[in-house]
C-alpha positions as CSV (number, residue, x, y, z in Angstrom):
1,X,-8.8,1.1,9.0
2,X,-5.9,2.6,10.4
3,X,-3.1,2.5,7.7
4,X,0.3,4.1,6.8
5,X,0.6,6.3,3.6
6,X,3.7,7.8,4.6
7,X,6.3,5.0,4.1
8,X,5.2,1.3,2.0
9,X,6.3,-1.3,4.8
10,X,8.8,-3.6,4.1
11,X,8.4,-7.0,2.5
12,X,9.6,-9.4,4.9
13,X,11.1,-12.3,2.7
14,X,11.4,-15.0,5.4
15,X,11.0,-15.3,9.6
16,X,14.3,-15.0,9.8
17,X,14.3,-11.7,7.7
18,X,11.3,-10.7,10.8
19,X,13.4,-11.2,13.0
20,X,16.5,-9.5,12.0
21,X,13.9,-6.1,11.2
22,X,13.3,-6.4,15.1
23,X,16.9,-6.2,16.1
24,X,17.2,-2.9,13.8
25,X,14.6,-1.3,15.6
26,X,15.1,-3.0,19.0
27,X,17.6,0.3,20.3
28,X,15.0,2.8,18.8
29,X,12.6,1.3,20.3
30,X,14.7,1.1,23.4
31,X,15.6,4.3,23.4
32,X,11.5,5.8,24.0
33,X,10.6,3.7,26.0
34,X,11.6,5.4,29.4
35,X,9.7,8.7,28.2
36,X,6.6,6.7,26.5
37,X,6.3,5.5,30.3
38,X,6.6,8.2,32.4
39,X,4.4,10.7,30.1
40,X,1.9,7.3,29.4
41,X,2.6,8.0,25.9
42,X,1.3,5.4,23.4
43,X,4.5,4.8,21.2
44,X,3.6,5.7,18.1
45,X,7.2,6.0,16.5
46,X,7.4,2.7,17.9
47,X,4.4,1.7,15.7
48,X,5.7,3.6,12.6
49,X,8.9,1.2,13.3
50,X,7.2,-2.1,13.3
51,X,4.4,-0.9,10.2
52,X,7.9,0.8,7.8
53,X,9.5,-2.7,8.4
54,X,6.8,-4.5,7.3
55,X,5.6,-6.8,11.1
56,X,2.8,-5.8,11.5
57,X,2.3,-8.4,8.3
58,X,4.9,-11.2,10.1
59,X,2.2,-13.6,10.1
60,X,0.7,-13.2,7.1
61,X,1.3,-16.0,5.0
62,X,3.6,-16.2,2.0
63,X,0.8,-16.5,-0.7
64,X,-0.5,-13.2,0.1
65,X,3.2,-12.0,0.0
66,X,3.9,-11.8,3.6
67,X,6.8,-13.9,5.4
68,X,5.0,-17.1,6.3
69,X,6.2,-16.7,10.2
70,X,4.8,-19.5,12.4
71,X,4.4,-19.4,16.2
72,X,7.8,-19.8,17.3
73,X,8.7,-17.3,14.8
74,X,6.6,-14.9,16.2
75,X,7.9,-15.6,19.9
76,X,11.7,-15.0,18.5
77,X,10.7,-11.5,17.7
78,X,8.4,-10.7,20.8
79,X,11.2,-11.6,22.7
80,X,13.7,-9.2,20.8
81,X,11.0,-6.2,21.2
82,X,10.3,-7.8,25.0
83,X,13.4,-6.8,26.1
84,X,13.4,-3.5,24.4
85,X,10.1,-2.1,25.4
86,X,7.6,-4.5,27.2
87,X,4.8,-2.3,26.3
88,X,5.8,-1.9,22.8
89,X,6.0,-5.8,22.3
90,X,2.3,-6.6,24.2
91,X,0.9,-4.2,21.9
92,X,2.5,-6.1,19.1
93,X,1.5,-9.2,20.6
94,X,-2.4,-8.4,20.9
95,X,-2.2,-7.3,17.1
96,X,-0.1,-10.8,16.5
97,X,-2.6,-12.9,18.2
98,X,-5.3,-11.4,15.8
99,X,-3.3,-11.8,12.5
100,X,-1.4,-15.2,13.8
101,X,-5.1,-17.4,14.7
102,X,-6.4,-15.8,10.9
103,X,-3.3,-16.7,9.4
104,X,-2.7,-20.5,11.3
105,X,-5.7,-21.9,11.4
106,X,-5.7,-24.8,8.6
107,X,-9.1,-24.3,6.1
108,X,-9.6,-27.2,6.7
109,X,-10.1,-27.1,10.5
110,X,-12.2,-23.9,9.6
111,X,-14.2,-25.4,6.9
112,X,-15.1,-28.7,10.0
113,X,-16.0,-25.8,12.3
114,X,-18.5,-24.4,9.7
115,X,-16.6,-21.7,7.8
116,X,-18.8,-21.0,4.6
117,X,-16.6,-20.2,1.5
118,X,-17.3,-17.0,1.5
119,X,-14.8,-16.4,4.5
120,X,-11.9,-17.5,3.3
121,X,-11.6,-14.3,1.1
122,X,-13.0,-12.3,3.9
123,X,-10.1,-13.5,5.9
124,X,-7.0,-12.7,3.2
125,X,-8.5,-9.2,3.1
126,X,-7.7,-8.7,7.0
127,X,-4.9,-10.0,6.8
128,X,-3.9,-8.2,3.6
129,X,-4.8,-4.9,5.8
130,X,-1.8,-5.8,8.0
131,X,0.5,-6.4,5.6
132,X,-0.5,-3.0,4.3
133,X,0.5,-1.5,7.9
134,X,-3.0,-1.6,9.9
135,X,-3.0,-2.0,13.6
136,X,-5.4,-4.6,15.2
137,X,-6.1,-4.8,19.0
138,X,-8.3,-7.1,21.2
139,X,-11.4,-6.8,22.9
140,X,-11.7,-9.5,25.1
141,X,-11.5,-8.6,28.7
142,X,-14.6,-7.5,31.1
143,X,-13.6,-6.4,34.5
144,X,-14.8,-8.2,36.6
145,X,-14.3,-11.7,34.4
146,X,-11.7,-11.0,33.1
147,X,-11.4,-12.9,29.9
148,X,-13.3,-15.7,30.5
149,X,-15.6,-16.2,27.3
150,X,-18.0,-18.1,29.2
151,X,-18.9,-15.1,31.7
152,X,-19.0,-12.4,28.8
153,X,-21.5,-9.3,29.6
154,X,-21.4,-7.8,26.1
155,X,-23.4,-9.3,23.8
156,X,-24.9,-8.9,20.1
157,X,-27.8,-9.9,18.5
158,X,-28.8,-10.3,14.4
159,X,-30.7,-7.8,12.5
160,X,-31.0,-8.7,9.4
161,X,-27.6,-8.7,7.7
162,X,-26.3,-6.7,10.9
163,X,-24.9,-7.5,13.9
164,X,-25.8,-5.3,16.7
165,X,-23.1,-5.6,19.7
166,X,-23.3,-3.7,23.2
167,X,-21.1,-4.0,26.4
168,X,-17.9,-2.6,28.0
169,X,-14.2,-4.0,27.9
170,X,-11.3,-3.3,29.7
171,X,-7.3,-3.7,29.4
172,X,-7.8,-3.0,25.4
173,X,-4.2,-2.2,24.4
174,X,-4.0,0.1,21.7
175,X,-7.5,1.9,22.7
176,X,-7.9,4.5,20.3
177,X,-5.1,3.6,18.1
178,X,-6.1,0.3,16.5
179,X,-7.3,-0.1,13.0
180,X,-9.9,-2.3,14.3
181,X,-10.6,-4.4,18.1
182,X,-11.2,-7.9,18.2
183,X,-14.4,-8.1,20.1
184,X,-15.9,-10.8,22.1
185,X,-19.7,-11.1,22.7
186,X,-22.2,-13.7,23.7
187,X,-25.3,-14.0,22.0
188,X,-28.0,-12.0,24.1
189,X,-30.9,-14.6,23.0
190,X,-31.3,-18.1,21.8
191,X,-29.1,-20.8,22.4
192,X,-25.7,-19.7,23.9
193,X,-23.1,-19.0,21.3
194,X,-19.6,-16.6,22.2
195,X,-18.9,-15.3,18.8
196,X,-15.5,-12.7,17.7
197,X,-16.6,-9.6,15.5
198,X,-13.8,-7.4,13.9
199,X,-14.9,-4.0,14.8
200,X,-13.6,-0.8,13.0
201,X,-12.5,1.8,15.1
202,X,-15.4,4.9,14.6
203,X,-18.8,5.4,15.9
204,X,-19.7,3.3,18.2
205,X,-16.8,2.7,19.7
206,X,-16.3,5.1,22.7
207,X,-12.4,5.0,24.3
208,X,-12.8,5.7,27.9
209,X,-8.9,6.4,29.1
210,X,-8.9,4.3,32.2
211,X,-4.9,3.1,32.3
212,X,-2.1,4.2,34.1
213,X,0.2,1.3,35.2
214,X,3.5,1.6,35.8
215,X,6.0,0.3,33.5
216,X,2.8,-0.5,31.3
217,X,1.2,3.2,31.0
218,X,2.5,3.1,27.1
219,X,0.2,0.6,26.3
220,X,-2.9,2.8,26.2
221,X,-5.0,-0.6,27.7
222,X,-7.9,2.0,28.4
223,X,-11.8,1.0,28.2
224,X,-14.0,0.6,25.4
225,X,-17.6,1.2,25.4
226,X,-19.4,-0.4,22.6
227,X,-22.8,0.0,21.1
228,X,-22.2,-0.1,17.7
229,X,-23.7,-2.2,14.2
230,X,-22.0,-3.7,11.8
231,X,-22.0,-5.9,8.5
232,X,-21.9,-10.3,8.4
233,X,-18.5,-9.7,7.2
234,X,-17.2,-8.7,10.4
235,X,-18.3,-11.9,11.9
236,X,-15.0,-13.5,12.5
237,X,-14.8,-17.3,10.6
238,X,-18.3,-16.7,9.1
239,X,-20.1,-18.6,11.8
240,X,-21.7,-17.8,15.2
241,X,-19.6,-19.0,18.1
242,X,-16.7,-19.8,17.1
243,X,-15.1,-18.1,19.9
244,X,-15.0,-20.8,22.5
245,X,-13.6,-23.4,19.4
246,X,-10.8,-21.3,18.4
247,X,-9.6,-20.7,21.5
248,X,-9.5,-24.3,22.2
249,X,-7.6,-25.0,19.0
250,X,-5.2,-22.5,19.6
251,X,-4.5,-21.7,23.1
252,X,-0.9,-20.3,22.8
253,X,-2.4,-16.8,21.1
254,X,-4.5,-16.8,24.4
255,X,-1.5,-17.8,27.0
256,X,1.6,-18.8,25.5
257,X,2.5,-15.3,23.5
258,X,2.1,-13.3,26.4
259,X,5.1,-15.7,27.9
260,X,7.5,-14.5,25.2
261,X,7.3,-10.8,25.3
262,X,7.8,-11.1,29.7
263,X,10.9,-13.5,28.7
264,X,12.2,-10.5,27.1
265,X,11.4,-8.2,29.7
266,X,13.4,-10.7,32.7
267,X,16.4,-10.7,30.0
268,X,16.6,-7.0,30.1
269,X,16.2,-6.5,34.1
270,X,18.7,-8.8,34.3
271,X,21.3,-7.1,31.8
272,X,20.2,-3.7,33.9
273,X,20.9,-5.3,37.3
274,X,24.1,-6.6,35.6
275,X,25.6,-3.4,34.3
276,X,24.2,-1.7,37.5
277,X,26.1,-3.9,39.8
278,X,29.3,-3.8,37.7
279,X,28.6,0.3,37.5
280,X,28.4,0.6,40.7
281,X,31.7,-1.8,41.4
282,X,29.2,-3.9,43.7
283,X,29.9,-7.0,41.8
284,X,33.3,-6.8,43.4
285,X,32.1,-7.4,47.4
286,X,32.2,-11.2,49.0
């Protein structure tokens, strides 16, 4: 998986140590963000920024050694890098949403869903891979449905001790860049099950560059085409379709952390209209 061997990232010793590391980076990160947009470059530096001072491990609990951020703590900083880049902070906030339901969801919630043991170590290795600096992305969306789970078209069947997944995605920010996608899939026989698989980036996983929104190009949400194998470990909890539970159990990784990263995009259009108005003396008419 995609990792940083440059620079060690940071330690962050508390949320409110997070969220401070934002603010440093917030002009930076400012600062590319016209240029990342209009060339529809991903932001890399950006990246660099949030891996050197150690978020990309924000929700990694403090047993593992990361800062034991919870929700809210997480909002606080996607509204800091909101309002510096919005694309910067949804491509944070996909990788969050992956790292935040690993690192929030109780054991023993997982264990009455049917985690086996075996998981729980499977899990403090992923997450142990973002506090080391790797990126994570999401695979969810189809177009067409959207990201409905129930209407999924990709789907994955068992082969032995291999998973076997196939289908297409769309709006996948951080296509190409990502350590490793979050997919979604439905079970293509049997009784129906939506399941999540961790999928490294590398064979199998095809980028098709598809985006070019403005104000979003930056992003990177391209396509992925999938028709890949891979190992039980990447099945996410340990236990087929747990998809649909976990996104009833916690919803705001689904809905709600989108919310804080456009709060800090409405807070910087209105500072811009603000210093435009006063620039341009119009605050001064009737």
């Amino acid at each position: 998986m995609e990792t940083s061997t440059a620079t060690q990232p940071a330690v962050l010793a508390d949320a409110g140590a997070a969220i401070a590391a934002a603010g440093r980076i917030a002009s930076r990160v400012a600062a590319r963000a016209g240029d990342n947009d209009r060339l529809g470059c991903f932001p890399a530096a950006d990246v660099a920024d949030l891996r050197a001072t150690g978020l990309l491990g924000l929700m990694v609990p403090s047993r593992l050694g990361g800062s034991g951020a919870r929700f809210s703590d997480y909002a606080r900083v996607a509204l800091v890098l909101g309002e510096a880049a919005g694309a910067t902070a949804l491509i944070y906030n996909m990788h969050a949403s992956v790292t935040g339901a690993l690192a929030l969801t109780d054991d023993s919630v997982a264990r009455g869903l049917g985690a086996p043991e075996g998981w729980f170590a499977r899990r403090d290795e992923i997450l142990a891979e973002a506090l080391a600096g790797t990126l994570f992305a999401v695979a969810m969306s189809e177009r067409g449905t959207g990201s409905r789970l129930g209407q999924l078209a990709t789907t994955y069947e068992r082969r032995g001790k291999r998973y076997r997944i196939i289908g297409e995605k769309a709006f996948v920010s951080g296509a190409g860049h990502a350590g490793a996608y979050l997919v979604a899939a439905r079970r293509a026989e049997g009784a129906p099950a939506v399941s999540y698989f961790l999928v490294p980036r590398g064979a199998g996983v095809e980028v098709v560059e598809s985006w070019d929104s403005l104000g979003m190009r930056a992003t990177a949400s391209h396509d992925l085409v999938i028709d890949v194998e891979v190992g039980t470990e990447a099945l996410v909890g340990g236990i087929e379709g747990a998809a649909l539970l976990l996104a009833r159990w916690m919803p705001q990784w689904l809905v709600a952390s989108y919310a804080a990263v456009y709060v800090g995009v409405a807070r910087a259009a209105l500072v811009a209209a603000c210093q435009h108005a006063r620039e341009r003396q119009l605050d001064r008419l009737p």
